[in-house]
C-alpha positions, 0 to 999 in steps of 0.5 A: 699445220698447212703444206708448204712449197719449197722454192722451186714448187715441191709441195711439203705436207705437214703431219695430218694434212692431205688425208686420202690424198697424200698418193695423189700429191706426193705422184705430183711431187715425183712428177715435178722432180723429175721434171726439175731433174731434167725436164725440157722446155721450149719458152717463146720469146715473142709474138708477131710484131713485137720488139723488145720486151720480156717474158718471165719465167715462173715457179707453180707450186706443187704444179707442172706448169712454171717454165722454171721448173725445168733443167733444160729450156729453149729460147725460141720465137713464135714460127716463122717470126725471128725476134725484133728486138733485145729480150729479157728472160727473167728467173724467180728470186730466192731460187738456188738452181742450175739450168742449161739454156739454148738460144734458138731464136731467129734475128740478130738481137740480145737475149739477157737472163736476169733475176727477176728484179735486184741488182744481180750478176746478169748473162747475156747471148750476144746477137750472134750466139745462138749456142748453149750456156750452163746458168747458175742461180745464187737464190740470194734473197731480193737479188738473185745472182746469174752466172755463166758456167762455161759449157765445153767449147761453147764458154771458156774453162778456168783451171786452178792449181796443178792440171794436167792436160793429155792430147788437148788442144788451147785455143784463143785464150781471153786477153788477162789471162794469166798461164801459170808454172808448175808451182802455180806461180804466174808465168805470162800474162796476155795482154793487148793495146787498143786495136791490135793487128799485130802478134807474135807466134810461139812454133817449135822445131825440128832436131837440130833446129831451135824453137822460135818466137815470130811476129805475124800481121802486117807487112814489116812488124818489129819484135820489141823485148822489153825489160821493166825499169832498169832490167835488162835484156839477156841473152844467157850462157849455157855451158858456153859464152852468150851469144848473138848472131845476125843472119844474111836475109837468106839465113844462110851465113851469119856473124855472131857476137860473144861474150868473153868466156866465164874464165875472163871474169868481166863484166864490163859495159860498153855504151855506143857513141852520143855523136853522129855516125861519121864515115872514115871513123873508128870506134874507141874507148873514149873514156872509162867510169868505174874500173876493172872488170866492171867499168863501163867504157864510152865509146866514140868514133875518131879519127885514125891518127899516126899515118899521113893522108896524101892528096892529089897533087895540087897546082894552086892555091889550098888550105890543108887539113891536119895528117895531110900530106901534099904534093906541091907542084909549082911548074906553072906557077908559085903558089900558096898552101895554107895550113890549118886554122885551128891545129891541135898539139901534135897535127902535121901537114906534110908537103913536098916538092913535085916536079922539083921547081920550088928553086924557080917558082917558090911555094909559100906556106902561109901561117893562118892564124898560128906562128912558124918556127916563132914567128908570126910569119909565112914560109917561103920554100925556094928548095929544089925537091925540098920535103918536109913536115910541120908538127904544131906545138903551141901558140908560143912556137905554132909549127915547127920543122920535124924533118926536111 
C-alpha cells in the first residue's frame, strides 16, 4: 500500500513502504509539523504594476514549500511597491486549521481571504487595516468556510453566559449588541437611526450626588423616553412618594411634582386640556370617566367665576362682557352700554353711577338680543347715583334686577 498525505501535507507511510528511508521522511514530517505549529511566512501579493488579482496560498505534500503550511503569514507587497488594487488571498479546501495573518501591505486596497473556490464565509482587511486577525478554516469539503476569530484589541469579544470582568475597560461596543443581566436575560440592546450625530452618555457620581443619563452631539438635543405601546413612562417610589423636579438653568433651585403618599390609595389620571392655552384662565377638572381612586379627570382651562371685573370708567358708548363691572359716568354726555349678546344662565353686568349725573344725562342700557325684566326692551336709568347689577336667567325673562 502507497503513503498518503494528510490535508495539510504530512506524509502518512504504510506498512512496508519506504524501506531505508523512513528516518529521512518521518525528519520531513517533524519538519513540517513544527512548521505547521508555528512556522512563519512572508507571502507578496504583487508585482510591479499589478492591480488587483490573486495569489493562492498551496499545501506541498510532505514538502516545506506550500505557504499554507505555516501558523503565522505575512501579507505583504514586492519593495518598495504598495498594492494597486483589491487582493484575493485564497487557502486550499478540505483544510480544517487555524492561522494568525498580518496585513503589511502598502496602499489603501482590500485584502480578502477565501476558500479557494465555493461559496464559503469569507474575511476581509478593510483599505485602512493593516492589523492582525486569527483565521479559522472549516475544511468543509468544496466550500471551505473563513472565519474571523477576534484577536484582542484588534476584533471584538463576544462573551456568553455569566462572565466576570475585573479592571477591564469596554469600549465601542458594535451597534446589536445585546448587554445581558446576571441571569443571562437581555438588559439593552444598542441600536442606532441612519447617520446619527447625537447619543447619550451614562456618568456616575460622587456621594451625595445622583448618577446621570445625558445627551451629547449637537448644540440643543432632546432626551426622548420611550415606552412601547401602550406602557408607560414611571418614575417609581422608594420608600417615598415619586417624584419630579425641575430645576432653574443654574440647577441651583427647583420645583417638584409629587405623587400622594401610598396611604392616599389613589391611582387617578389627569389628562391636560384639548384647547389653546389661554392667558387669565385656570386649570380645572372639566369632567370625570371612571370614579374613585382610579378616575381619569379632563381637565380644562376656565375662567375665574364668582368675582366682578371692574373696568375704567367709561364716558361713551360700550358692549360689556359677562362679570363685568362698569363705572358709568355720564357728565358730558348720556350714553349707552350694551350688554351682552349671547349671555349664559348666571352672567352678570354690573353698573354704576360715577359722577352721580344719570338724573340729568340718563344712561340706557340697551337689551341686545336678549329681553330685561321681560321685556323686549331698553333700560333707561335716570337714578342719581343709582347701582345695580343684572343676572341672566333665560329667553323668557332675559336680565333681571339683583340688587339696586
Amino acid at each position: 500500500m502507497a503513503s498518503t498525505f494528510t490535508d495539510l501535507g504530512l506524509e502518512l507511510m504504510a506498512t512496508g513502504e519506504n524501506a531505508g528511508t523512513w528516518g529521512t521522511k518521518t525528519n520531513a514530517n517533524l519538519s513540517l509539523a513544527e512548521q505547521l505549529l508555528g512556522g512563519f511566512k512572508i507571502q507578496t501579493l504583487n508585482t510591479a504594476g499589478t492591480g488587483a488579482n490573486t495569489t493562492a496560498l498551496a499545501i506541498a505534500d510532505g514538502a516545506l514549500t506550500g505557504a499554507a503550511q505555516n501558523r503565522v503569514i505575512i501579507l505583504g507587497a514586492v519593495s518598495p511597491q504598495a498594492i494597486t488594487g483589491a487582493k484575493i488571498v485564497t487557502f486550499p479546501l478540505l483544510t480544517e486549521t487555524f492561522y494568525f495573518i498580518k496585513n503589511s501591505t502598502s496602499g489603501a486596497h482590500t485584502v480578502q481571504l477565501k476558500a479557494a473556490s465555493g461559496s464559503g464565509a469569507t474575511v476581509t482587511f478593510s483599505a485602512t487595516d493593516k492589523g492582525y486577525k486569527i483565521v479559522y478554516l472549516d475544511g468543509v469539503a468544496t466550500n471551505t468556510g473563513v472565519i474571523d476569530v477576534p484577536l484582542g484589541a484588534a476584533g471584538d469579544v463576544t462573551l456568553t453566559g455569566v462572565q466576570t470582568l475585573t479592571n477591564k475597560t469596554l469600549t465601542a461596543p458594535k451597534i446589536g449588541t445585546s448587554i445581558l443581566d446576571t441571569s443571562g436575560n437581555e438588559l439593552a440592546l444598542l441600536t442606532a437611526t441612519g447617520s446619527a450625530v447625537n447619543e447619550f452618555t451614562i456618568a456616575n457620581a460622587a456621594s451625595g450626588n445622583g448618577p446621570r443619563l445625558s445627551t451629547t452631539g449637537e448644540t440643543n438635543v432632546d432626551l426622548d423616553l420611550l415606552a412601547k405601546g401602550t406602557g408607560l413612562v414611571t418614575v417609581r417610589g422608594n420608600n417615598n412618594p415619586g417624584s419630579i423636579r425641575l430645576n432653574c438653568e443654574s440647577n441651583s433651585h427647583g420645583i417638584k411634582l409629587t405623587s400622594p403618599a401610598h396611604s392616599a390609595n389613589q391611582s387617578y389620571e389627569l389628562k391636560f386640556p384639548t384647547g389653546n392655552v389661554t392667558a387669565d384662565r385656570f386649570l380645572k377638572v372639566d369632567s370625570v370617566s371612571g370614579s374613585g381612586t382610579t378616575g381619569v379627570g379632563q381637565l380644562s382651562f376656565s375662567e375665574v367665576s364668582g368675582g366682578t371685573a371692574w373696568q375704567a370708567v367709561k364716558t361713551a358708548n360700550y358692549t360689556a362682557v359677562a362679570g363685568q363691572g362698569i363705572f358709568a359716568n355720564t357728565t358730558s354726555a348720556a350714553f349707552t352700554i350694551t350688554l351682552p349678546s349671547s349671555p349664559s344662565i348666571g352672567d352678570e353686568v354690573s353698573i354704576v353711577d360715577y359722577a352721580g349725573t344719570f338724573d340729568s344725562n340718563n344712561l340706557t342700557v340697551a337689551r341686545n338680543s336678549q329681553k330685561i325684566q321681560g321685556a323686549a326692551a331698553d333700560l333707561t336709568v335716570a337714578t342719581e347715583r343709582a347701582g345695580f347689577t343684572l343676572a341672566f336667567t333665560d329667553g323668557t325673562q332675559g336680565w333681571l334686577l339683583k340688587n339696586n
